[in-house]
C-alpha positions in Angstrom: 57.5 -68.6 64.0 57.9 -71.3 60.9 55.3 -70.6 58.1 54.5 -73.8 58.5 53.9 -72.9 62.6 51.4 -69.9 61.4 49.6 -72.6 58.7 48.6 -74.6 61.5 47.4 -71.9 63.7 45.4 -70.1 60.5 44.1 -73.6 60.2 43.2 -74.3 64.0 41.4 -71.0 63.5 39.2 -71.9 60.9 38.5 -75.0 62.2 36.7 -72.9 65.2 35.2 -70.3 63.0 33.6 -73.2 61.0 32.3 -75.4 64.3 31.0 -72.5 65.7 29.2 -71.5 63.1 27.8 -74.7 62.2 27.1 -74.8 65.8 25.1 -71.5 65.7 23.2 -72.3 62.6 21.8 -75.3 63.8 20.8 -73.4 67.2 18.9 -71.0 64.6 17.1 -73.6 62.6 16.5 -76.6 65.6 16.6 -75.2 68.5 13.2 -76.1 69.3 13.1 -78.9 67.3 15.8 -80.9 69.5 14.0 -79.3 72.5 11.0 -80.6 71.9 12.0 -84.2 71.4 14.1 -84.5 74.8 11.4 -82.4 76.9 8.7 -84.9 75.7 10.8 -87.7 76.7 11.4 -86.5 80.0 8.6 -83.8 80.7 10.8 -81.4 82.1 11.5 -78.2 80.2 14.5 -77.1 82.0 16.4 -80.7 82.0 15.9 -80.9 78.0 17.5 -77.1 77.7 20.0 -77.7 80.1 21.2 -80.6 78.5 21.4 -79.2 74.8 23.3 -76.2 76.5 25.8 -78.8 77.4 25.7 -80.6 73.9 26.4 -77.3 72.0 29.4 -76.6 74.7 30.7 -80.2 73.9 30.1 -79.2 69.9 32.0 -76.2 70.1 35.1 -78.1 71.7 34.7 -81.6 69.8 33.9 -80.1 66.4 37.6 -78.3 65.6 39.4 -81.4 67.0 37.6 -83.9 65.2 35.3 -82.4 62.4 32.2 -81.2 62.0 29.9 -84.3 62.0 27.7 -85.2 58.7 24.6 -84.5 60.3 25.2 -82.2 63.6 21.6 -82.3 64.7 21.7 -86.0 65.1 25.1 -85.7 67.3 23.6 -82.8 69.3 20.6 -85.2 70.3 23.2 -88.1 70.9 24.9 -85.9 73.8 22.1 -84.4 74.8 19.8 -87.7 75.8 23.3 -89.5 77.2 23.6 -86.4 79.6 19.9 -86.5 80.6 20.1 -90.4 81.2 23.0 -89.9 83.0 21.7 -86.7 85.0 19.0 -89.4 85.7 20.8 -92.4 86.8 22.8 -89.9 89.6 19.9 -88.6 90.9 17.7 -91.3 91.0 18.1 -94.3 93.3 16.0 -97.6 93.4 13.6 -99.9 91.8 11.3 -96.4 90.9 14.7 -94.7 89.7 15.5 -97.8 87.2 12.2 -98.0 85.8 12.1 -94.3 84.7 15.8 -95.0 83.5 14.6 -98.1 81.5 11.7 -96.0 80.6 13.7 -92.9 79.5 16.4 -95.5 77.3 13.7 -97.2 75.3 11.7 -93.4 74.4 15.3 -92.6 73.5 16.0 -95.7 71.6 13.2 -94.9 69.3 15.1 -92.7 67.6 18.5 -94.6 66.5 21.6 -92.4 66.1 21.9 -90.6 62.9 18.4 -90.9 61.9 15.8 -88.2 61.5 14.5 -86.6 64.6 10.9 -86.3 64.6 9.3 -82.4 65.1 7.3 -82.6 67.8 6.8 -78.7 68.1 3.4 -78.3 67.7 2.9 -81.1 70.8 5.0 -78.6 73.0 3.6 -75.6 72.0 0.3 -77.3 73.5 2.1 -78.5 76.1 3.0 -74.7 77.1 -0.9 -74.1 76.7 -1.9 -76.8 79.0 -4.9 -75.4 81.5 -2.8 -76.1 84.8 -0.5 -73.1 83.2 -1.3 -69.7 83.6 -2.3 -68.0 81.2 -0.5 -65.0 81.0 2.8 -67.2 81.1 1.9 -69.3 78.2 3.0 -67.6 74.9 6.3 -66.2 76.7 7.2 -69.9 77.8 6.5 -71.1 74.0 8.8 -68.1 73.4 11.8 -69.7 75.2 11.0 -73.6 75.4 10.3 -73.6 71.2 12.0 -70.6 69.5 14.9 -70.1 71.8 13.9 -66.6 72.7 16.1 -65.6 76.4 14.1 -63.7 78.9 15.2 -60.8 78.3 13.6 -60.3 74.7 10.5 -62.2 75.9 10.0 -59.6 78.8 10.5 -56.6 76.5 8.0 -58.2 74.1 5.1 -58.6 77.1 6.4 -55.5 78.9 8.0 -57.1 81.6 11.5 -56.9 83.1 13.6 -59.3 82.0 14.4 -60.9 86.3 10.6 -60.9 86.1 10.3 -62.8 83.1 13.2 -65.2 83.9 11.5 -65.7 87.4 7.6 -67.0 86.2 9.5 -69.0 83.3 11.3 -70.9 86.2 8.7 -71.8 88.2 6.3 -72.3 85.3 8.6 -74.9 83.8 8.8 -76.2 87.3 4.9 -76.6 87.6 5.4 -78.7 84.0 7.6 -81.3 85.8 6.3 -81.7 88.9 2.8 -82.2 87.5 4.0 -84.3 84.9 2.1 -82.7 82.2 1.9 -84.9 78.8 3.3 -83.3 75.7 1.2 -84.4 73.0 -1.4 -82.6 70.3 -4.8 -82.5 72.2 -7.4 -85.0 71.2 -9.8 -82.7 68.8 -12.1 -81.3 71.8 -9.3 -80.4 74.0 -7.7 -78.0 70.9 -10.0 -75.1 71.0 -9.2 -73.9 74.3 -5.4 -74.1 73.4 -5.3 -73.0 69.8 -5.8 -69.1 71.1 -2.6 -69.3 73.1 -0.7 -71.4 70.1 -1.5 -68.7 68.0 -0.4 -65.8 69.8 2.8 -67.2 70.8 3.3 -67.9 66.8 2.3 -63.9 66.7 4.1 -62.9 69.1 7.2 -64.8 67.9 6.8 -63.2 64.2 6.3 -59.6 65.5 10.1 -59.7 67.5 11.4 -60.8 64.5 9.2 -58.4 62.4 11.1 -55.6 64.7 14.5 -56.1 62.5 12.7 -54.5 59.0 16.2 -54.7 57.6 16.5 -58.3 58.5 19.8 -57.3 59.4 19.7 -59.3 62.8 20.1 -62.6 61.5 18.9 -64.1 64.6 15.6 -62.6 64.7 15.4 -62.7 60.5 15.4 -66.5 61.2 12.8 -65.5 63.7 10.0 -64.7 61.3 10.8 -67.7 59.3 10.6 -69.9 62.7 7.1 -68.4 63.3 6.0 -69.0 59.7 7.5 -72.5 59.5 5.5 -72.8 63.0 2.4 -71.3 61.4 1.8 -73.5 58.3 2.4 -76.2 60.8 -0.7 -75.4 62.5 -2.5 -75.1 59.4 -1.4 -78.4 58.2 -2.2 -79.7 61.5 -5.9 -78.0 61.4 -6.7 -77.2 57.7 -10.0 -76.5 58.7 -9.5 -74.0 61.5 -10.2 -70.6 60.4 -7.9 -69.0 62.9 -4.7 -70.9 61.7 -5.7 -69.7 58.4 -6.0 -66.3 59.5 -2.6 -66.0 61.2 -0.6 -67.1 58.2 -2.3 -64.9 55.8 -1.9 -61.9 58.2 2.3 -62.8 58.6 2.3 -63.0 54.9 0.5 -60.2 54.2 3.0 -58.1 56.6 6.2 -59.9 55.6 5.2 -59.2 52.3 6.1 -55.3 52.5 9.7 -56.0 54.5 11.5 -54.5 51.5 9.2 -51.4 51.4 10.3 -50.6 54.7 13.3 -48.6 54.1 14.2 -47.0 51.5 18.0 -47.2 49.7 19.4 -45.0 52.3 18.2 -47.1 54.7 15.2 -44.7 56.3 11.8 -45.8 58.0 9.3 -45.7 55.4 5.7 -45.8 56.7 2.9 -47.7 55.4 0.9 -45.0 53.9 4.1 -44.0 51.8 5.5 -47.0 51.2 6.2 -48.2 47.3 3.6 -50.7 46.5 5.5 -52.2 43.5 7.9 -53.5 45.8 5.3 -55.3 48.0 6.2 -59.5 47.3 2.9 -60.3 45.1 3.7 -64.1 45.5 3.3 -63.5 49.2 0.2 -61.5 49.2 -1.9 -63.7 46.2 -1.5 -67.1 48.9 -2.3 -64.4 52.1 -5.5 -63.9 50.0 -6.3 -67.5 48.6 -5.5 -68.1 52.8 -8.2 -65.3 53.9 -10.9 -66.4 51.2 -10.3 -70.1 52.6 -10.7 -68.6 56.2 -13.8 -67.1 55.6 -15.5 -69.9 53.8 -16.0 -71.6 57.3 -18.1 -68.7 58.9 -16.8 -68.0 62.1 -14.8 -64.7 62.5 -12.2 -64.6 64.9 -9.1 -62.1 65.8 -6.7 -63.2 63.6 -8.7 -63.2 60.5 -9.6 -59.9 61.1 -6.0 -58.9 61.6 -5.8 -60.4 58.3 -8.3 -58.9 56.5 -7.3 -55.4 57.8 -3.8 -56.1 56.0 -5.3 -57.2 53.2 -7.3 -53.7 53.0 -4.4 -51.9 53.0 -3.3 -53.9 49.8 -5.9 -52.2 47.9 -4.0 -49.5 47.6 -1.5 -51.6 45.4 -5.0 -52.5 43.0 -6.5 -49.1 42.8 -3.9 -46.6 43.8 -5.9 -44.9 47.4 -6.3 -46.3 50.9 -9.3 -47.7 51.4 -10.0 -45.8 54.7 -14.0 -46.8 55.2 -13.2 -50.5 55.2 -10.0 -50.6 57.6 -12.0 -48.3 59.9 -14.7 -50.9 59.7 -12.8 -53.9 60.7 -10.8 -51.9 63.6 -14.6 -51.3 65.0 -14.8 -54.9 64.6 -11.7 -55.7 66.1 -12.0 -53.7 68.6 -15.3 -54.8 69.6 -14.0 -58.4 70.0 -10.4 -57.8 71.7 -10.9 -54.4 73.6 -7.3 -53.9 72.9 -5.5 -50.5 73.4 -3.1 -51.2 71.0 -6.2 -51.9 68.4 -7.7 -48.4 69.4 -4.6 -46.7 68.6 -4.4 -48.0 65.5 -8.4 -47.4 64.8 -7.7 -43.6 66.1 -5.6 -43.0 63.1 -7.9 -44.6 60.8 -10.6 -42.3 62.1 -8.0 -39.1 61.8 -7.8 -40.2 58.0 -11.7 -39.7 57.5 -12.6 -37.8 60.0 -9.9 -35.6 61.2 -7.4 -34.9 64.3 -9.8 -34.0 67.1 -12.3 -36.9 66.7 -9.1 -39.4 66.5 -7.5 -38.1 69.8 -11.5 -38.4 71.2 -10.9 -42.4 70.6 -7.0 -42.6 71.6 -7.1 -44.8 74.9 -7.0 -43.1 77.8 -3.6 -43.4 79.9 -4.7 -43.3 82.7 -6.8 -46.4 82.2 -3.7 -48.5 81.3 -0.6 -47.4 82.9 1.6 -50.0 80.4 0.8 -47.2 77.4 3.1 -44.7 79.4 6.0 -47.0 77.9 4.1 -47.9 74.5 6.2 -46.3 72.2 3.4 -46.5 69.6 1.0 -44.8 71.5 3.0 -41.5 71.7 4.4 -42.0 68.2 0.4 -42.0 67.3 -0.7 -39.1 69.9 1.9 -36.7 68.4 1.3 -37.3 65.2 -2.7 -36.1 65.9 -1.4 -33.4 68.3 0.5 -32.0 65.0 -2.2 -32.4 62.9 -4.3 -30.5 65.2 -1.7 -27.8 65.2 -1.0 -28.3 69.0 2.9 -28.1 68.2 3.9 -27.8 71.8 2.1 -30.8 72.7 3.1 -32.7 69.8 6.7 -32.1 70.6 6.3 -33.7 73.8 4.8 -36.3 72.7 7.3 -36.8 69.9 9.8 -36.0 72.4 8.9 -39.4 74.5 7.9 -41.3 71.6 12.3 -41.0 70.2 13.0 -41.5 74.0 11.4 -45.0 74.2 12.0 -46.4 70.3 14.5 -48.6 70.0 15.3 -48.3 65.8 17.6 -45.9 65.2 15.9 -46.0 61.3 12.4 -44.8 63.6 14.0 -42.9 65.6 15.3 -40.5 63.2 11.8 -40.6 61.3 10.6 -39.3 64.3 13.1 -36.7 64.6 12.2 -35.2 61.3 8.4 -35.4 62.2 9.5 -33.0 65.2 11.6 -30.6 63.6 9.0 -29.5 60.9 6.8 -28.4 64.1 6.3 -24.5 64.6 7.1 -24.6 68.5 
């Protein structure tokens, strides 16, 4: 072939490395962004993802041909509202049929071509909280209608398969349309009973992306900057709700440590060994001015707690030892507000530290109670660890045994390993 053959085809090439990868970058950052704006135009979920599907398939064969456009969100929304009009005008027939098409062209037209597309998020998010929607469905469908999450990760998160998961997200987005359910911000008396589940599916959205400590994933390291981004939203929304506050300073306070994760050969570091020094202070100082701001308004709630327990462990940075009496203190109070197996695990090992092995496994949850911890890696990660402190090696490697079966870090997994192999059995 001609060099000048093989200069085309390097250049055809990047041409489609570069659109795709513009494509997938603005996926990462506006997914739910562009979302949001088509599915409160239409109030149906499924028609506002299916056509921005179609718009990032039209991207990925437009783009090489004729450029990537100066501002590819815009052009994304262009084709994404002209296919949902369009979807519209073919199934619809009538007088009814034109008045929702004249009614969909003139929400559309508020927004001219080119210009900035406003972030209606936060209205979706409440949207996904609305009181005709289950509640157990509601963070996982923020999951996927806002952040983009697939069914699969959002099942794994909520221990659920993922045909399960896909299944209730269907028909929930179903129930969304067919009721015709507004998506707006809640006047200020409808809020409280939809901040809880605004807040957890912020939570829950930070601790998937919290799972890739190496931030290796870029995906899900975009992840935990969605959820923050998503989080100070709230709190600019409610500055003077306590719980917002709470939930930002507690992602700070945890994305604050990422680095001291792993150390330079790339192995899990746990919190009580982790290097203090390279904690991010900037991160941490606006966590606390956040906490102190919190607690100014007097009403304690989950997610300050969460917060304040992260904010005990940054102690050790000031004074060098774990303060131990005060994270055991605000597990009891944690615990006495969520009942949460996952917070008496964690208060189990704070007892262990003061006092001992046998009065922590006392306190562990009991398995038999909640048949989800047989698959809660945590749990036996935390049982063996007492087990071994106990010096019931045998079962300690059992538990450690399940505990490497059912992680998914390789980083963890071999921390794990280590923990087992030091055992006398």
């Amino acid at each position: 072939m001609a060099a000048s053959g093989v200069d085309r085809l390097n250049a055809a090439g990047e041409r489609d490395a570069a659109a795709r990868g513009t494509a997938e970058a603005v996926a990462r950052r506006n997914y739910g962004k562009l979302v949001a704006f088509l599915a409160a135009r239409t109030r149906d979920v499924t028609a506002a993802e299916d056509a921005l599907s179609d718009a990032f398939a039209s991207a990925l064969t437009e783009w090489p041909r004729s450029g990537c456009p100066s501002n590819p969100e815009a052009w994304l929304l262009t084709v994404a509202r002209r296919k949902i009009i369009d979807g519209a005008r073919h199934r619809r027939i009538g007088e009814t049929a034109a008045a929702d098409l004249q009614r969909l062209a003139e929400d559309f037209a508020a927004v001219p071509d080119g210009g900035d597309i406003p972030d209606q998020r936060l209205a979706l998010l409440f949207a996904c909280a609305h009181p005709a929607i289950e509640a157990s469905i509601r963070a996982p469908l923020m999951l996927q209608a806002v952040l983009g999450l697939d069914a699969k990760r959002i099942g794994s998160a909520f221990l659920m398969s993922p045909a399960a998961m896909g299944k209730r997200l269907v028909r929930v987005k179903d129930k969304i349309r067919q009721a015709g359910i507004p998506f707006r911000i809640p006047e200020r008396e409808e809020l409280a009973s939809r901040l809880v589940a605004v807040l957890d599916a912020i939570y829950a959205a930070f601790a998937e992306g919290w799972s890739d400590p190496d931030g290796a994933d870029v995906v899900r390291r975009d992840l935990t900057e969605e959820a923050t981004f998503l989080a100070r939203l709230v709190v600019e929304l409610l500055p003077n709700e306590p719980e917002a506050l709470g939930l930002l300073a507690c992602m700070l306070h945890a994305e604050a440590r990422r680095r001291a994760r792993r150390n330079a050969e790339g192995d899990y570091v746990p919190l009580a060994e982790q290097d203090t020094s390279a904690w991010d202070a900037a991160m941490i100082d606006e966590a606390e001015v956040l906490l102190r701001r919190a607690s100014g308004f007097r009403s304690i709630g989950r997610y300050q707690l969460e917060a304040a327990l992260q904010s005990a462990h940054v102690d050790r940075r000031r004074t060098g030892r774990a303060n131990w009496d005060a994270v055991l203190e605000l597990y009891d109070a944690l615990s006495a507000l969520t009942a949460s197996p996952v917070v008496a695990i964690n208060r189990a090992l704070a007892i262990a530290e003061l006092h001992g092995a046998d009065a922590a496994l006392a306190a562990m949850p009991d398995i038999a109670a909640d048949a989800r911890l047989a698959d809660y890696q945590p749990y036996w990660a935390a049982r063996a660890e007492l087990l071994a402190r106990k010096g019931a090696d045998g079962d300690a490697h059992h538990a450690y045994e399940i505990a490497i079966g059912l992680e998914r870090d390789e980083a963890v997994r071999r921390f794990l390993q280590r923990r087992q192999a030091i055992l006398s059995c």
